[in-house]
ZADO-1210 file (C-alpha; in nm, 4 decimals, padded with zeros to 6 digits):
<atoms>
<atom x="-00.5054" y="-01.2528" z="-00.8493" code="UNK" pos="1"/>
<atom x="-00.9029" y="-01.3465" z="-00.7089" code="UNK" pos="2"/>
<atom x="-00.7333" y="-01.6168" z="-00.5278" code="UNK" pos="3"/>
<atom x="-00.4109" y="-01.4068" z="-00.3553" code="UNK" pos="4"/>
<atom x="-00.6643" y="-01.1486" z="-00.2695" code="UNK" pos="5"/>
<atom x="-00.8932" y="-01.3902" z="-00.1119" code="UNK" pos="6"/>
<atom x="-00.6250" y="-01.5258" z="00.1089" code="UNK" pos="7"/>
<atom x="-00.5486" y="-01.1737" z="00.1837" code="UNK" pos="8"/>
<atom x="-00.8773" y="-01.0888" z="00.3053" code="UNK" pos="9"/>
<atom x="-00.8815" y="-01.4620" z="00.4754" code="UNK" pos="10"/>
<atom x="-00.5926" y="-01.3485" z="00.6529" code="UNK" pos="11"/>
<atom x="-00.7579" y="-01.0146" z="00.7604" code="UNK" pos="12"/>
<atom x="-01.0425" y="-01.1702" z="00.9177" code="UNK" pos="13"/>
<atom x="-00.8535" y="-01.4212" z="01.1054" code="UNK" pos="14"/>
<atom x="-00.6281" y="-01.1716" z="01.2502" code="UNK" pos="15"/>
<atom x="-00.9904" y="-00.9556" z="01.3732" code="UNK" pos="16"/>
<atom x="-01.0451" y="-01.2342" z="01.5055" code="UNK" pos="17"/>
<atom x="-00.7692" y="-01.3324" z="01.6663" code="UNK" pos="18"/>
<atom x="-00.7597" y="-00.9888" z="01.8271" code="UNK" pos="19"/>
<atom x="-01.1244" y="-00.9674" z="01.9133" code="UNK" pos="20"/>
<atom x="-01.1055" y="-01.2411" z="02.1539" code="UNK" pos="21"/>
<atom x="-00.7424" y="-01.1284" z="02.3071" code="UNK" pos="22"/>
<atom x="-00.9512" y="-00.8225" z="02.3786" code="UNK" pos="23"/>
<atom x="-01.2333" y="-01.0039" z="02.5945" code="UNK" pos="24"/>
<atom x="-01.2230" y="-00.9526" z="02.9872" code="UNK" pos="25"/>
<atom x="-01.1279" y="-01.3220" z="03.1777" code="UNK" pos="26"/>
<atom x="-01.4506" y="-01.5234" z="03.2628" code="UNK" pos="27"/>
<atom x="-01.5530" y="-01.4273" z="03.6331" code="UNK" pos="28"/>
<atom x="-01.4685" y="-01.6352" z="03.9679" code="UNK" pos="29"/>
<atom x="-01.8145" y="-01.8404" z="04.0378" code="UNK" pos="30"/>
<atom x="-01.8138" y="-01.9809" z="04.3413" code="UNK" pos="31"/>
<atom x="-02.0966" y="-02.1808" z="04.5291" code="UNK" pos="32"/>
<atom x="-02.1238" y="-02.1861" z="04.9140" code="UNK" pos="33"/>
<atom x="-02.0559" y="-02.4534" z="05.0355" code="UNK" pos="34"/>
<atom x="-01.8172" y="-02.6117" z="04.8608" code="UNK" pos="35"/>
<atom x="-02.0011" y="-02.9742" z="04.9278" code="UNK" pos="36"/>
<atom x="-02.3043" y="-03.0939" z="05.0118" code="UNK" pos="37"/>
<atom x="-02.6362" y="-02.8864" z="04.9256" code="UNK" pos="38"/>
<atom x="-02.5256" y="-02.5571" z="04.7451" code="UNK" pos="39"/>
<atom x="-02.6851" y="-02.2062" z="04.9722" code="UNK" pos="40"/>
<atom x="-02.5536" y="-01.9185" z="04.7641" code="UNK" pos="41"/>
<atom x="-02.3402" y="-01.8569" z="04.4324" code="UNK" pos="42"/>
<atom x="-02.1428" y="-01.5833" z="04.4243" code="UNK" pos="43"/>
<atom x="-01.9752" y="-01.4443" z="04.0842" code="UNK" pos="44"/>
<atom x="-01.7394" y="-01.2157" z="04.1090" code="UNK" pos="45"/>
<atom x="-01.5804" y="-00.9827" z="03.8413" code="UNK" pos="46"/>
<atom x="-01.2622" y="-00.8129" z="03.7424" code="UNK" pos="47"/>
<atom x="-01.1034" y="-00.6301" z="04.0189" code="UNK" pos="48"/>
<atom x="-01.0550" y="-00.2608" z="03.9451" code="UNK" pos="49"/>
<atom x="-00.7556" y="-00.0937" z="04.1085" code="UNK" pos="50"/>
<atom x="-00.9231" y="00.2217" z="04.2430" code="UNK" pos="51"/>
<atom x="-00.6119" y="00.3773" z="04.4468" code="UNK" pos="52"/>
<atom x="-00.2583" y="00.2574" z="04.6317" code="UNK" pos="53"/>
<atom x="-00.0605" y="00.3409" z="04.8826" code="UNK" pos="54"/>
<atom x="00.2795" y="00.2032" z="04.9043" code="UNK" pos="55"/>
<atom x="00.2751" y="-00.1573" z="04.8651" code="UNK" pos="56"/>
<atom x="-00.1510" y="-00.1358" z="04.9596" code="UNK" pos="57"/>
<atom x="-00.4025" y="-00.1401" z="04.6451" code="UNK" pos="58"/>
<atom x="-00.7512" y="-00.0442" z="04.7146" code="UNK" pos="59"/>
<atom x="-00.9909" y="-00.2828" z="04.4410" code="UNK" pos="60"/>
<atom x="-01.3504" y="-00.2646" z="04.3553" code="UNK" pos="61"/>
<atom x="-01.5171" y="-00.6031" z="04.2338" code="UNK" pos="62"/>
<atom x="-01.8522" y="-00.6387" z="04.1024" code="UNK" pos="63"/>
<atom x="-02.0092" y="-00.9424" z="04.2743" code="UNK" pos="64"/>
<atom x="-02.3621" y="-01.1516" z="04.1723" code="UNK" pos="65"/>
<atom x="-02.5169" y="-01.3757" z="04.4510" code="UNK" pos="66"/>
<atom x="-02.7683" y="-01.6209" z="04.3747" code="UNK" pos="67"/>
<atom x="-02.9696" y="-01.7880" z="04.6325" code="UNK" pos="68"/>
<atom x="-02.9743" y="-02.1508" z="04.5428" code="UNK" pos="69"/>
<atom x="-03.1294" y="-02.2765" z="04.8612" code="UNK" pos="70"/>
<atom x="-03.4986" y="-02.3461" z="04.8643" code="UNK" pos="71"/>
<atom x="-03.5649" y="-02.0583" z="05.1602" code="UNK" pos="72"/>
<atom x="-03.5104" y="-01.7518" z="05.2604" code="UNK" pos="73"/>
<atom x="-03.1588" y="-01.6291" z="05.3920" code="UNK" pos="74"/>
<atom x="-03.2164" y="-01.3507" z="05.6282" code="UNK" pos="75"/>
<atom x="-02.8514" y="-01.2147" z="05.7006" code="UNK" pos="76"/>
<atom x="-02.5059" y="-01.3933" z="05.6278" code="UNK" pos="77"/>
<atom x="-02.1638" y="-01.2425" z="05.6225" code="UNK" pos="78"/>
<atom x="-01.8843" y="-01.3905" z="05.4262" code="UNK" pos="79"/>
<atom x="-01.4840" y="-01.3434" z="05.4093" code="UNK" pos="80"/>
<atom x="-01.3221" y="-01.2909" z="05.0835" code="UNK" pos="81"/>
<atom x="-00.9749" y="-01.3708" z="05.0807" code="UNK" pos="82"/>
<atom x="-00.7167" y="-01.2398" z="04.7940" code="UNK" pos="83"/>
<atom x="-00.4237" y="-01.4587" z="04.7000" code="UNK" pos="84"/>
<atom x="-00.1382" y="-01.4033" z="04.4177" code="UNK" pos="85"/>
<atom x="00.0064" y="-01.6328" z="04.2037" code="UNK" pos="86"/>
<atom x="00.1922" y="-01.8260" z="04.4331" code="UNK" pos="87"/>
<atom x="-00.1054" y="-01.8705" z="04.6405" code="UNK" pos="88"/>
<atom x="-00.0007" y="-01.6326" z="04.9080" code="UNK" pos="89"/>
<atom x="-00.2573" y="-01.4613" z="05.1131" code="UNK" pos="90"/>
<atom x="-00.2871" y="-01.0790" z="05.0390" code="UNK" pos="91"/>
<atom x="-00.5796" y="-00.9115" z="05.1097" code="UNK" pos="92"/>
<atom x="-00.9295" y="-00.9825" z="05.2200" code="UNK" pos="93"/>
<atom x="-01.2685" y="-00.8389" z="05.1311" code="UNK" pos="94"/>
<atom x="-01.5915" y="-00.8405" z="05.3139" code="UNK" pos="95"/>
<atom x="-01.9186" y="-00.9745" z="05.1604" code="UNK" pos="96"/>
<atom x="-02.3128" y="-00.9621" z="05.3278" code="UNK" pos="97"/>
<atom x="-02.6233" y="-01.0097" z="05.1688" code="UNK" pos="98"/>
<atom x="-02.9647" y="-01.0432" z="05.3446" code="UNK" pos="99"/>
<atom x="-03.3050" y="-01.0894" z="05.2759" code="UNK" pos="100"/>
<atom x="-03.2379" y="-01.2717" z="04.9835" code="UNK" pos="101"/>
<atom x="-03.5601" y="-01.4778" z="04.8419" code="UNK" pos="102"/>
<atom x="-03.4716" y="-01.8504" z="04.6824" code="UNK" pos="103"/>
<atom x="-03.4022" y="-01.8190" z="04.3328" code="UNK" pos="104"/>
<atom x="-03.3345" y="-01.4588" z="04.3732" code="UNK" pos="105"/>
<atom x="-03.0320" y="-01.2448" z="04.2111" code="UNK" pos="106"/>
<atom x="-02.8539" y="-00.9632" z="04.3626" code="UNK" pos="107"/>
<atom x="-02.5844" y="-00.7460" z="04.1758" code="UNK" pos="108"/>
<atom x="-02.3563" y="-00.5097" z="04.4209" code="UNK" pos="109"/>
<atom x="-01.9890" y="-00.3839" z="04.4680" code="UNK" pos="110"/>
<atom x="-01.7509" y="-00.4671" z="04.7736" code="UNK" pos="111"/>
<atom x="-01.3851" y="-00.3037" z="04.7716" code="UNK" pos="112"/>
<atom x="-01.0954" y="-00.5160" z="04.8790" code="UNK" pos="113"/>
<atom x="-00.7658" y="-00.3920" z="04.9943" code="UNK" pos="114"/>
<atom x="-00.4579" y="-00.6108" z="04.9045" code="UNK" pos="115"/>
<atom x="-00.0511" y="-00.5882" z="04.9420" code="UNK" pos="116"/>
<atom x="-00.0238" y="-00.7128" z="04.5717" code="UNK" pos="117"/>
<atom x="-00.1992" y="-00.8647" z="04.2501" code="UNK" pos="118"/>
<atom x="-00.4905" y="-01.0615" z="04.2997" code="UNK" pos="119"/>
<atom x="-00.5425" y="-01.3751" z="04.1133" code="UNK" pos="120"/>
<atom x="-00.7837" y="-01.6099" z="04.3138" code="UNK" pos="121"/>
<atom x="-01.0250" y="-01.5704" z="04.6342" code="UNK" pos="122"/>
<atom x="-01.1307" y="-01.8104" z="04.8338" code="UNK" pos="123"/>
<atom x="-01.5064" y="-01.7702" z="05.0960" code="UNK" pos="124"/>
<atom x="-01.5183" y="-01.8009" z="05.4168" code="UNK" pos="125"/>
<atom x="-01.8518" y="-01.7405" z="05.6265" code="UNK" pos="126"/>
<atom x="-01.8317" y="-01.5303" z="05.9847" code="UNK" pos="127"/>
<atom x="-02.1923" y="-01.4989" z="06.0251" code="UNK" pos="128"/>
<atom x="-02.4332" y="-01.7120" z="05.9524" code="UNK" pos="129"/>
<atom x="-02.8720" y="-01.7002" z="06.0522" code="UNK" pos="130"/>
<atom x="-02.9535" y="-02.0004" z="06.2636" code="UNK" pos="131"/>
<atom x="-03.1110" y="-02.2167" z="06.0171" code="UNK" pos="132"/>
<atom x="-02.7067" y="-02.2012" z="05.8732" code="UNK" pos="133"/>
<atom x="-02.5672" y="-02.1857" z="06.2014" code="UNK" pos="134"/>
<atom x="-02.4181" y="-02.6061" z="06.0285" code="UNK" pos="135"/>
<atom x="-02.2376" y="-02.4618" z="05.7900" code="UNK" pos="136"/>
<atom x="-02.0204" y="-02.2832" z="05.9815" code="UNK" pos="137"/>
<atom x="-01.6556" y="-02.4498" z="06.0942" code="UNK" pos="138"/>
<atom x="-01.6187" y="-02.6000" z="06.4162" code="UNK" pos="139"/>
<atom x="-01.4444" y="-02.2544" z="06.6376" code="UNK" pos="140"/>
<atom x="-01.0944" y="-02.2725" z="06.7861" code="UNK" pos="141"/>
<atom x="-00.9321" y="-02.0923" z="07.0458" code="UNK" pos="142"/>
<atom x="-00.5653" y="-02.0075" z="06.9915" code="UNK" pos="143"/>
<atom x="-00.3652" y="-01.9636" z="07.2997" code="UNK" pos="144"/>
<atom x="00.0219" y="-02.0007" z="07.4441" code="UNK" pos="145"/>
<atom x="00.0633" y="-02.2997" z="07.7075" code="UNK" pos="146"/>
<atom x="00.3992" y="-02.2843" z="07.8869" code="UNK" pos="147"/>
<atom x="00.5191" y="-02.4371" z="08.1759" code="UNK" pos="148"/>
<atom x="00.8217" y="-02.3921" z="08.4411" code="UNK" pos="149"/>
<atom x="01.0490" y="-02.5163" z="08.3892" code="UNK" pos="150"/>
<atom x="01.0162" y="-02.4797" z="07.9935" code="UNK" pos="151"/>
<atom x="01.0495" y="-02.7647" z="07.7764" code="UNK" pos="152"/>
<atom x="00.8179" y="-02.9617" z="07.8876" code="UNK" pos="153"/>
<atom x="00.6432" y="-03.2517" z="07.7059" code="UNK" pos="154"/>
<atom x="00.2837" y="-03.1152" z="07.6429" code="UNK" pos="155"/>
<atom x="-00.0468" y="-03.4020" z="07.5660" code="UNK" pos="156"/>
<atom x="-00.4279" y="-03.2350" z="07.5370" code="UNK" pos="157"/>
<atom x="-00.6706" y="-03.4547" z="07.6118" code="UNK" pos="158"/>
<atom x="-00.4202" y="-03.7409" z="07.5535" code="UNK" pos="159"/>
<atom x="-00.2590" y="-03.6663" z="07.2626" code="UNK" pos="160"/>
<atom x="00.0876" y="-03.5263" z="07.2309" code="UNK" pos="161"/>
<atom x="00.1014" y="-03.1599" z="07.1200" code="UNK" pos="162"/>
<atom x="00.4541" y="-03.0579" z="07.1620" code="UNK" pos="163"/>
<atom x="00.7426" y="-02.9229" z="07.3827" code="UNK" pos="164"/>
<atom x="00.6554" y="-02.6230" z="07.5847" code="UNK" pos="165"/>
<atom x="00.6225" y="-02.3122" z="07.5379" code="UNK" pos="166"/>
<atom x="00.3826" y="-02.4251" z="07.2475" code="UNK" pos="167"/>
<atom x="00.0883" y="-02.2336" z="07.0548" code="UNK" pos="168"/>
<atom x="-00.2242" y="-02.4775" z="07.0663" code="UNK" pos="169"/>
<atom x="-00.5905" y="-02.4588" z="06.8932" code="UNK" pos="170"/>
<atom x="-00.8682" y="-02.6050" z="07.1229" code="UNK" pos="171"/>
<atom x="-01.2260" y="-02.6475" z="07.0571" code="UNK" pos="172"/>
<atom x="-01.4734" y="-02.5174" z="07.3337" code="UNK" pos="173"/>
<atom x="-01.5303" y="-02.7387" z="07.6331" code="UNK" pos="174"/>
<atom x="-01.3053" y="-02.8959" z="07.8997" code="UNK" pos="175"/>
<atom x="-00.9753" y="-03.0498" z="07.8333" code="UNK" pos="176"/>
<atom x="-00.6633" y="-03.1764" z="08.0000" code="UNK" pos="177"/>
<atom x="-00.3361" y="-03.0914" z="07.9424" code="UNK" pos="178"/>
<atom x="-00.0681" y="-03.2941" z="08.1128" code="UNK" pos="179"/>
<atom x="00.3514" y="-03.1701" z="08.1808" code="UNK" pos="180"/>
<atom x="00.6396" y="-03.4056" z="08.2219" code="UNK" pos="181"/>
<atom x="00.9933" y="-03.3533" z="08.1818" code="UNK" pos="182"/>
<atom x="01.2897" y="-03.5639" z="08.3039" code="UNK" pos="183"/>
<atom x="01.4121" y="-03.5066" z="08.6572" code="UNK" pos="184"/>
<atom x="01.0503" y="-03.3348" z="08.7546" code="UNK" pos="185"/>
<atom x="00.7150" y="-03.4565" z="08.9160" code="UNK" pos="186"/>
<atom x="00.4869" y="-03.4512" z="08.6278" code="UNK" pos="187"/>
<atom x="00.1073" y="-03.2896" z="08.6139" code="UNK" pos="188"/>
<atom x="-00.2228" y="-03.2133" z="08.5853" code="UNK" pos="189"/>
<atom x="-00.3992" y="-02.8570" z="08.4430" code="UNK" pos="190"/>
<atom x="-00.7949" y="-02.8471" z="08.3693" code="UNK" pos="191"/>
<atom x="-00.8599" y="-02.6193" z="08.0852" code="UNK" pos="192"/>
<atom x="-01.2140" y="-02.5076" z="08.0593" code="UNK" pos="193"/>
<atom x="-01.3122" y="-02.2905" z="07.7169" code="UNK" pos="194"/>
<atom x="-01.6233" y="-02.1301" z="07.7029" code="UNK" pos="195"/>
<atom x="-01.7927" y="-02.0551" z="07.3250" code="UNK" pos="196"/>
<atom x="-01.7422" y="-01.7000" z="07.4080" code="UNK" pos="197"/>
<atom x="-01.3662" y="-01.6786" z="07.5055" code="UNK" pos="198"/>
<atom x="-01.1392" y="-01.5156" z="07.2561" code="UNK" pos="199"/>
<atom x="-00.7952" y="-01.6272" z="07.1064" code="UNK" pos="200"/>
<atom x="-00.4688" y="-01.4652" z="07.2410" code="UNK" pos="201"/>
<atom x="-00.4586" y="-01.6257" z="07.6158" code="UNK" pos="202"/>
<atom x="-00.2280" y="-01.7747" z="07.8044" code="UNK" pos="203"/>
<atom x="-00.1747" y="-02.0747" z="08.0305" code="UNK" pos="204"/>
<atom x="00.1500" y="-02.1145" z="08.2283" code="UNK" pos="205"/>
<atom x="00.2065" y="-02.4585" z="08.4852" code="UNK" pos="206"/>
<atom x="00.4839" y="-02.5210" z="08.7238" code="UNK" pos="207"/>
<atom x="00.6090" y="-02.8477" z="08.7480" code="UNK" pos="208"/>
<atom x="00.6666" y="-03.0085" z="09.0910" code="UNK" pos="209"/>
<atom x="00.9978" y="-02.9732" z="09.2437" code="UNK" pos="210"/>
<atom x="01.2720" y="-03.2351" z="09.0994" code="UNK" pos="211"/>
<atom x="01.2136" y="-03.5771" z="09.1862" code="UNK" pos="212"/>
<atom x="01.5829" y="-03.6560" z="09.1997" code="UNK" pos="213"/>
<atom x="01.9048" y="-03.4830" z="09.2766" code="UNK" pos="214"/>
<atom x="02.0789" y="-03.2394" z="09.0066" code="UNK" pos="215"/>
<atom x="02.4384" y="-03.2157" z="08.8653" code="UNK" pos="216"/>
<atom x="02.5223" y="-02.9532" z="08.6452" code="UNK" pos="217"/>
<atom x="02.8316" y="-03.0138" z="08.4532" code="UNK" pos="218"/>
<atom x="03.0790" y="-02.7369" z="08.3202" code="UNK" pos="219"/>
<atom x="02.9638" y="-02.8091" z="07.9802" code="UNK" pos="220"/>
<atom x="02.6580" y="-02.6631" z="08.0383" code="UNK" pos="221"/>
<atom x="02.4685" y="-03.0083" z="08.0193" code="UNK" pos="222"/>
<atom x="02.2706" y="-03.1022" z="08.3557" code="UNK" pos="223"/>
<atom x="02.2214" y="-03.5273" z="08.5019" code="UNK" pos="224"/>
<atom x="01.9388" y="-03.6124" z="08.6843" code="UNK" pos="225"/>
<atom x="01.9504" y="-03.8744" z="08.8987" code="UNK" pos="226"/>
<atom x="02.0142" y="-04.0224" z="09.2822" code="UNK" pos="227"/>
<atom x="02.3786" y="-03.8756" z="09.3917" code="UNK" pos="228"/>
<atom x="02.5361" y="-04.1682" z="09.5747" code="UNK" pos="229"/>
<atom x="02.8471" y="-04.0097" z="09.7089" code="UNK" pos="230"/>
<atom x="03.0971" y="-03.6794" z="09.6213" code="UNK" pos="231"/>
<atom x="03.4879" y="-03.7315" z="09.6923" code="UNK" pos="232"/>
<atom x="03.7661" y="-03.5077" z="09.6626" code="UNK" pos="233"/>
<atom x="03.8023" y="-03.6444" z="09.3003" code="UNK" pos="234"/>
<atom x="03.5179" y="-03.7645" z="09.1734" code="UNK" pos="235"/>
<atom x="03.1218" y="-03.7557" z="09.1961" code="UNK" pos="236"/>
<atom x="02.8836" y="-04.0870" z="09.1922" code="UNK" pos="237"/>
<atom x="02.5383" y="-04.0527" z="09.0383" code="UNK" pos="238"/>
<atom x="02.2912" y="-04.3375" z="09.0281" code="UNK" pos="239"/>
<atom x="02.0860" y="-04.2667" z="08.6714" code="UNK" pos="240"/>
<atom x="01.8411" y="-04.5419" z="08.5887" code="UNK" pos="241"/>
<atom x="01.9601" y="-04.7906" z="08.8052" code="UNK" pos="242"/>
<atom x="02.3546" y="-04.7558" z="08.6652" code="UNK" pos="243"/>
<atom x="02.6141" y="-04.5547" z="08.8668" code="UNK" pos="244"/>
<atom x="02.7783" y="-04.3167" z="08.6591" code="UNK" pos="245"/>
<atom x="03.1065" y="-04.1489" z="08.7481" code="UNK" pos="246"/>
<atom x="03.2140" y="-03.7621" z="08.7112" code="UNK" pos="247"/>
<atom x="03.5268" y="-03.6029" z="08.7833" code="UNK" pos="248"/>
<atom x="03.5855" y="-03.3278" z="09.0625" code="UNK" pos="249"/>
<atom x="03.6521" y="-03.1118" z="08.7975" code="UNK" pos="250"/>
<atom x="03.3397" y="-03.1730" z="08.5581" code="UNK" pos="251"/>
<atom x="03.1028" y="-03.0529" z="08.8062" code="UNK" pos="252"/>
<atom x="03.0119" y="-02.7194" z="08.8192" code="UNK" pos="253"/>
<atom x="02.6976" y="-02.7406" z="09.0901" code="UNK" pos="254"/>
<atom x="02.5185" y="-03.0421" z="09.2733" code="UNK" pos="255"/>
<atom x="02.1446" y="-02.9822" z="09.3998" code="UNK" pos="256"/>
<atom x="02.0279" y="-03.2393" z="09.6138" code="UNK" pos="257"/>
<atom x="01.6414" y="-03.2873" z="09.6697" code="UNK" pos="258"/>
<atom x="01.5410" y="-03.3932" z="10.0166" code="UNK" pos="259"/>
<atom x="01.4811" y="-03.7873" z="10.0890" code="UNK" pos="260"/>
<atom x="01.2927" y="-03.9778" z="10.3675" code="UNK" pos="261"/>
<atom x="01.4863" y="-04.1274" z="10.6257" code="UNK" pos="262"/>
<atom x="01.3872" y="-04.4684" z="10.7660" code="UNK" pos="263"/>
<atom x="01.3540" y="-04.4396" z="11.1649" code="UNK" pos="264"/>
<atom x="01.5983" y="-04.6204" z="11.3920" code="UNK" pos="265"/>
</atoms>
């Protein structure tokens, strides 16, 4: 009997136990800025408290610690905390600063997030950074739309191809060179100058020189570019690449013809 109702009891404790440590709240999210090289700041953030919704939006409050690790002072920096669910889909963001902080010093404070969903992870991104941090930041990109007319066009920056027009690019202040060709049309040239303080959401559009050989647009919607040799009542010649190739009369839906130099009696 000593020995059943020692198990029993042995069984008791476990299952305190057990239910003790279902009970605790997860570990919090450290993470030290920057991710490599010598570590500025630590930030430790807690569970995120639902405080309201609307809809599909959830308003969350979040307990965060920041340590300064460096070995100065950090006068101001601003930092971007972005929520992501389980499958690692961006859902929210948050919005951390912290100034004056001393080295070695610890400050406790709240942000609120708002997010379209469950948080599960966050990941830090600094906006604005003191000058002695001013490395740390990542290098800044302008987004902007590049077309060209005709579309289509084959699009290089600075070289290197980037796509067919009308394309989205990301370019780095400073001057670059973005180059157009497309079969049947003079290819070019457009100087792009962008200064540290322009803003994404521009626009560049470039018109291509005027066809550099004749046109035939076919019924079937398809056009050949190329030198048009001669046009009978039947059938249509067109030198393309060096090889005459033959059309009927009735494939032809339109001919343009550019103009050529004639050579002087």
């Amino acid at each position: 009997m000593a020995r059943y109702r020692l198990s029993v009891r042995s069984l008791f404790l476990l299952i305190v136990f057990v239910g003790a440590s279902s009970g605790k709240e997860p570990p919090a999210q450290v993470i030290v800025w920057p991710a490599s090289g010598q570590p500025v700041v630590r930030f430790s953030f807690g569970k995120f408290r639902e405080s309201g919704s609307s809809g599909k939006q959830h308003s969350y409050s979040i307990d965060v610690t920041a340590e300064n690790l460096w070995g100065k002072k950090i006068s101001k920096a601003d930092f971007s905390l972005y929520l992501f669910d389980k499958d690692k889909v961006r859902i929210g963001e948050g919005w951390i600063s912290i100034s004056d902080v001393a080295p070695a010093q610890i400050l406790k404070f709240q942000i609120f997030a708002q997010a379209s969903g469950t948080p599960v992870s966050t990941v830090l991104a600094p906006r604005s950074l003191p000058s002695e941090l001013q490395s740390y930041l990542p290098p800044k990109t302008v987004s902007m739309t590049v077309n060209s007319v005709p579309q289509g066009a084959t699009l290089k920056i600075d070289g290197t191809e980037a796509g067919v027009t009308p394309k989205i690019i990301q370019v780095a202040p400073g001057k670059h060179m973005l180059e157009f060709s497309k079969d049947g049309f003079n290819a070019g040239h457009f100087p792009l100058e962008i200064t540290p303080d322009d803003a994404s959401g521009g626009s560049v559009s470039y018109e291509l020189g005027a066809s550099a050989h004749d046109t035939v647009e076919l019924r079937d919607g398809s056009v050949v570019s190329g030198d048009v040799e001669s046009v009978s009542a039947t059938e249509v010649w067109v030198r393309i690449g060096g090889n005459v190739q033959r059309f009927s009369r009735n494939q032809v839906k339109r001919i343009g013809l550019v103009p050529r130099e004639t050579l002087s009696q």
